[in-house]
Structure formats: C-alpha cells, structure tokens
C-alpha positions in Angstrom: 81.9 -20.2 -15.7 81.8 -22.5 -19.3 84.3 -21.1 -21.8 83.7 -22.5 -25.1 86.1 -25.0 -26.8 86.1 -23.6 -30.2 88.8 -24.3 -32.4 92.3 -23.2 -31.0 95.9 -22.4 -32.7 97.8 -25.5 -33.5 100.3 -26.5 -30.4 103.5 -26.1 -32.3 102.9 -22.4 -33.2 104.2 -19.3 -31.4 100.8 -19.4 -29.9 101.7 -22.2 -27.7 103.9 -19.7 -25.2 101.9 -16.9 -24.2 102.4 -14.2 -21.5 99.0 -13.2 -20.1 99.4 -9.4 -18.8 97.4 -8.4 -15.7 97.4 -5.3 -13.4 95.7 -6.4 -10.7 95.5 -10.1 -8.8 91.7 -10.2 -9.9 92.2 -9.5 -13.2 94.4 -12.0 -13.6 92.8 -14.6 -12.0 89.8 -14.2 -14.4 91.9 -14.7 -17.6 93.2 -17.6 -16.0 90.6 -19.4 -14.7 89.4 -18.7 -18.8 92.6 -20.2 -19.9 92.3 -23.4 -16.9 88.7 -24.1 -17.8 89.6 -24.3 -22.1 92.3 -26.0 -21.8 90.9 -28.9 -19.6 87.7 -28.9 -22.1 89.8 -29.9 -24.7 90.8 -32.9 -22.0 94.5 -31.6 -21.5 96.2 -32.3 -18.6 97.7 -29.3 -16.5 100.3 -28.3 -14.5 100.2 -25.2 -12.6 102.8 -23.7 -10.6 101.5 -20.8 -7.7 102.2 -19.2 -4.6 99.9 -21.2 -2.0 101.2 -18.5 0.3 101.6 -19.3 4.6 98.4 -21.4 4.8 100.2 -24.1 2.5 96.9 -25.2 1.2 95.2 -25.9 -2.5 91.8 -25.1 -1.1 93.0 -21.7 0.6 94.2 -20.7 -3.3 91.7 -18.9 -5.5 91.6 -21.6 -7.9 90.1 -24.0 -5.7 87.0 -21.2 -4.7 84.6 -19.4 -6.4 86.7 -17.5 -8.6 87.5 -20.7 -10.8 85.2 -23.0 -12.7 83.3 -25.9 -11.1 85.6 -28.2 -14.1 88.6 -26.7 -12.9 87.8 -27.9 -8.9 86.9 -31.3 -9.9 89.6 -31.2 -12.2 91.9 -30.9 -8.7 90.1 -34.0 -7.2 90.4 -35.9 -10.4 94.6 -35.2 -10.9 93.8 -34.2 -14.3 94.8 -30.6 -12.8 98.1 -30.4 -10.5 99.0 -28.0 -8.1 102.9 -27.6 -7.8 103.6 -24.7 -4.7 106.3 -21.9 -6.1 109.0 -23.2 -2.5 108.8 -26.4 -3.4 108.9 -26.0 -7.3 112.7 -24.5 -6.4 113.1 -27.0 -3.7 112.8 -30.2 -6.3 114.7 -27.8 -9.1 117.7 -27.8 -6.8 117.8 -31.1 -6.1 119.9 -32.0 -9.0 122.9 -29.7 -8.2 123.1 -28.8 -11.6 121.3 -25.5 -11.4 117.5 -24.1 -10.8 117.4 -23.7 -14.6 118.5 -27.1 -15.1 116.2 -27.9 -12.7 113.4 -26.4 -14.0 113.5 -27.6 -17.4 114.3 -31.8 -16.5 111.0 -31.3 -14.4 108.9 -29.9 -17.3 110.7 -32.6 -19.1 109.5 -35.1 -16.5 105.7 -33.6 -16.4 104.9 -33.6 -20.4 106.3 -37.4 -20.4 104.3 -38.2 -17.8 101.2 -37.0 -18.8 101.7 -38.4 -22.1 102.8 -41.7 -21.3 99.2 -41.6 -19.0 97.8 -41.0 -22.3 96.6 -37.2 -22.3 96.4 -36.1 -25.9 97.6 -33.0 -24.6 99.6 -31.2 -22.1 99.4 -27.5 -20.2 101.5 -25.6 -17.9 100.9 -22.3 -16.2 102.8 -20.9 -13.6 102.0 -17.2 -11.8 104.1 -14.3 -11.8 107.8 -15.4 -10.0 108.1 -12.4 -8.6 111.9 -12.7 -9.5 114.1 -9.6 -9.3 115.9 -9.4 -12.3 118.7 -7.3 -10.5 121.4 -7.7 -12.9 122.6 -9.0 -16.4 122.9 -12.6 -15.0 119.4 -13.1 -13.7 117.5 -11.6 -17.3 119.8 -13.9 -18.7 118.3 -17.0 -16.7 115.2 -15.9 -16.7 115.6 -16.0 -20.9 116.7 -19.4 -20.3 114.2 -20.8 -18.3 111.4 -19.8 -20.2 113.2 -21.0 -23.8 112.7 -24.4 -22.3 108.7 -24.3 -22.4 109.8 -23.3 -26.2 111.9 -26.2 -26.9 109.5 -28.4 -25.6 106.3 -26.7 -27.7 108.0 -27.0 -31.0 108.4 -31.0 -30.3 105.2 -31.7 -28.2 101.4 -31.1 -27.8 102.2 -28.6 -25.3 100.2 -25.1 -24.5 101.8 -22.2 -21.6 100.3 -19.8 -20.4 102.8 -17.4 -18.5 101.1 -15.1 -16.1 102.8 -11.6 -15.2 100.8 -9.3 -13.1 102.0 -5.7 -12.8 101.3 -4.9 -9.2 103.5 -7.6 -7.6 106.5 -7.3 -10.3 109.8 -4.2 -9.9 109.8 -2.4 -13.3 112.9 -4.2 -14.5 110.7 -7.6 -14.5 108.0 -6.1 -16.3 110.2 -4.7 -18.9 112.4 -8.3 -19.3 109.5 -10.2 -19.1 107.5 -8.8 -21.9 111.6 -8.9 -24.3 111.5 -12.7 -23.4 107.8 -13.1 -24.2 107.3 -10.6 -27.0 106.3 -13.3 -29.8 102.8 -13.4 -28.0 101.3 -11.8 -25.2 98.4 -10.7 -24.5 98.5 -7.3 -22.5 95.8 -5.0 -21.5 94.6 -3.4 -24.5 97.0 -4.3 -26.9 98.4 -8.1 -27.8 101.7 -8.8 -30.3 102.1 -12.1 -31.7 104.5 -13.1 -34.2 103.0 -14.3 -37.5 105.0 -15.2 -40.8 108.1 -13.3 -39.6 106.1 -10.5 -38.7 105.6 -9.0 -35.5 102.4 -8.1 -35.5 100.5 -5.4 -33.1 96.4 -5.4 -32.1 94.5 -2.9 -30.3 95.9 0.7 -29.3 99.6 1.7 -27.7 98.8 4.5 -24.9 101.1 6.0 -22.3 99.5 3.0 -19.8 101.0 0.4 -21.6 104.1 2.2 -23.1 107.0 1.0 -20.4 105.4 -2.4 -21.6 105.7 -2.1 -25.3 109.1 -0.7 -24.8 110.1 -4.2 -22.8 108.5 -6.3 -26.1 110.0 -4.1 -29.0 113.6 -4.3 -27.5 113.3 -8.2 -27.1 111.8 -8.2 -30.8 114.8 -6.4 -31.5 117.5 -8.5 -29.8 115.8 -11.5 -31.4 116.4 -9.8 -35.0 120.0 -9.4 -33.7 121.5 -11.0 -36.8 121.4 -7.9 -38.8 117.6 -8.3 -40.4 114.9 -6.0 -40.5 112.4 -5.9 -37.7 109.1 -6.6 -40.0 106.4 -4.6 -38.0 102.4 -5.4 -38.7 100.4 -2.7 -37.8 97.6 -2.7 -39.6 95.0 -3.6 -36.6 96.5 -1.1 -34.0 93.8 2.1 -33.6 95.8 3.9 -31.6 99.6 5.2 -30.9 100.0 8.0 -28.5 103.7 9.8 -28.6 105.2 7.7 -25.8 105.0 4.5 -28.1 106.0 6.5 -31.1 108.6 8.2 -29.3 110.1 4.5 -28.4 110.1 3.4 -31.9 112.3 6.5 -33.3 114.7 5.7 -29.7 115.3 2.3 -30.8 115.8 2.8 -34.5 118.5 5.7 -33.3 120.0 2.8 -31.5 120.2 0.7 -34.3 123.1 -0.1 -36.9 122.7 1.8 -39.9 122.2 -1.4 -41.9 118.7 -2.4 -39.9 115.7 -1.0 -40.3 112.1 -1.2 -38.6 109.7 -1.4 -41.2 106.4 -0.2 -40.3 103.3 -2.1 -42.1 100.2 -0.2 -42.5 100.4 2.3 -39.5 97.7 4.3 -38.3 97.3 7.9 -40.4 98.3 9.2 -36.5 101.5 7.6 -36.0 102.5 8.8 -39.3 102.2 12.4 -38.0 103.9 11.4 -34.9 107.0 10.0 -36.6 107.4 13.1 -38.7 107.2 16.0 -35.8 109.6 13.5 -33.7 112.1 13.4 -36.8 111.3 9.6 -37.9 115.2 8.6 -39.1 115.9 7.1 -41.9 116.1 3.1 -40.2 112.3 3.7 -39.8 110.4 2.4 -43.1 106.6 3.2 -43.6 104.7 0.8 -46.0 101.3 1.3 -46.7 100.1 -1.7 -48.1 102.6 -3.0 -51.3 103.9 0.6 -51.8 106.8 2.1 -49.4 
C-alpha cells in the first residue's frame, strides 16, 4: 500500500494531535498503517507504542506482516520506525519515581530530542489504545495529563500524534474520556470534529452509532470553554443529526450556567426540527449564516 504525500496541515496546528476512532482491531490497523506509511514518506522519524502481546516479538505484530506497507517494514530494519512494547513503555516511565505521567512525558521529551538531534526534520508518535480503566476522577484526570504532554510538545516542535482508540477493547467510561480529552480533532467513524479558529467544527453525520461518542467530545469541548465563553459550534458540513445527538445538545445546554450558550452555526434544516419538538432552551443559539 503507497499513500500519497500530498500536502499536510502545518505541525503546530490542532491537527498535530489526533484520535483515530476504530471499532474493530482491523479497522484500525488500516488507518494506521495509512497514517505509518505518510508520515515516513514525508521522511519523519516514528515512535510507536503497542501491545506485542505473549509472543514478545515485532515480527509477530501486525505491523511487521502483511497488513502494513513494505516502507513501513523496512522502515523497522532501518530504525527510522521504533517499536516501544506497552510493559515496558510503563516499566522505563516508572523508573524515575516521580510518577508514570512524569514518566511518560520526560521519555517523549527524550524521543523528539533524539530524533532531532539525529537530524530528522520531523518527528511521529503513535501509541494503540491503553486499554486503561478510567475507574475514577483520579485516573480521567491523568489520562488528561498525559496526553497534554504530546500537546505541549506539538506547539514547540515538528511533532505529529496520532492516538489510536478502538471501541471493542475499551469500557465505556474510556471511550467517553477519551474522545473529552481529544475532542479538538478526531477522526471517528463517520463523523470527525476538529477545532478551527475557535470553532469547533463537525463533518459527516451524528447517528445513534456514534452518539455515546459525540456525547464524550461535546462535554470535553465544554469543560475546555470552562471559563464562562460560548461554545462556537460549526456545523455547516454535518448531513445528518438523528435525536440522540440532538437530544445531547439540549442536556448539556440545561446543564449549563445561564450566562453560556452553544451557538449552533449553520445546522442542518433537521436538527432545527429536532431542537424545537425537544424544547431547544434558550443557551442554545441557531445562526444561519451572519443572521441569528
């Protein structure tokens, strides 16, 4: 498989974190064997993080067989691609004693100036679902913090992530935290948000399938507008809102102080409906086009 190096995003945009949504292990693999094989075009050098599983072995994990790109395995035997196992990952994270989190982020750290001072123009890291638990307050709260690293160091670096969540081998509440922490880009199954001039903006069409999902994204949108601003919402290339997704909008803007609003740009002619026959509250602000 060739995927074409066309142009990309620039590095330092919200584009440079993005959670890559997948409901099965082969559908993930696929996108991220796309994502391996671009990235390594453009002559990055990549760092991924996976679950080698009891055999312990690169070449018994699906990116070293048929399911990824002939660059990707020779990228393996070069070292431009590196393959870190998820138990040893924690294992060298620990070793500090300051913290997995800690940890986690003075390895990145360590990676990107690496490969830099190796003289990569660019750096990637993708790492496959963690399977974490996400059992209480504490853990989401982690889990927020580890990933704001990869952030940090994407605003300052010519860094790219791709995060990989698949749906089948993640408890509800990860799915649901996940897509809050990731919600400025990700890139579910048919529908993707991005944020894009302090706009969240929505693609594609919001059905019951992916409704838990959206929910998880729109309340992390929201706690990231915690300040008391308006949640500015694009969705002017969305087809399709089914009453689950609409029901979710009117719950959270309900839940919302008086003094916030979500402000709806260009909604479908259906969601429109939808938000009147649910009793669309006052927080909720349609604009179609210039004119509210």
């Amino acid at each position: 498989m060739t995927v074409d190096a066309g142009p990309r995003p620039d590095t330092g945009s919200p584009r440079a974190h993005l959670l890559q949504v997948a409901d099965t292990d082969h559908a993930q693999r696929v996108g991220t064997a796309a994502w391996l094989d671009r990235e390594l075009a453009f002559g990055a050098k990549v760092f991924y993080k996976g679950w080698l599983g009891d055999a312990g072995r690169v070449e018994k994990h699906w990116i070293a067989g048929p399911e990824s790109s002939r660059r990707t395995r020779e990228a393996l035997r070069s070292g431009q691609l590196e393959f870190l196992d998820f138990p040893e990952l924690i294992a060298r994270c620990e070793q500090g004693g300051d913290g997995l989190t800690a940890g986690l982020h003075r390895l990145q750290v360590e990676e990107l100036e690496r490969a830099l001072g190796e003289g990569w123009p660019s750096v990637a890291m993708t790492q496959e679902s963690s399977r974490r638990e996400c059992a209480d307050d504490a853990e989401i709260a982690e889990f927020g913090r580890q990933e704001g690293g990869y952030d940090a160091l994407a605003a300052r670096a010519p860094l790219r992530i791709l995060c990989q969540l698949t749906t089948s081998v993640e408890n509800e509440r990860h799915v649901f935290e996940s897509l809050g922490v990731h919600h400025r880009h990700v890139a579910d199954v048919g529908w993707r948000a991005e944020l894009d001039d302090e706009r969240w903006a929505l693609h594609g069409d919001l059905d019951a399938h992916v409704a838990q999902r959206f929910g998880g994204a729109l309340a992390g949108a929201l706690r990231e507008k915690s300040t008391g601003a308006d949640l500015q919402l694009d969705l002017s290339d969305v087809g399709f809102v089914d009453v689950a997704c609409a029901q979710l909008l009117v719950l959270a803007a309900r839940a919302e102080p008086e003094c916030r609003r979500i402000v709806l740009h260009d909604p479908p002619r259906l969601l429109k409906r939808l938000l009147d026959v649910l009793g669309r509250p006052a927080s909720i602000v349609v604009v179609d086009g210039d004119r509210p």
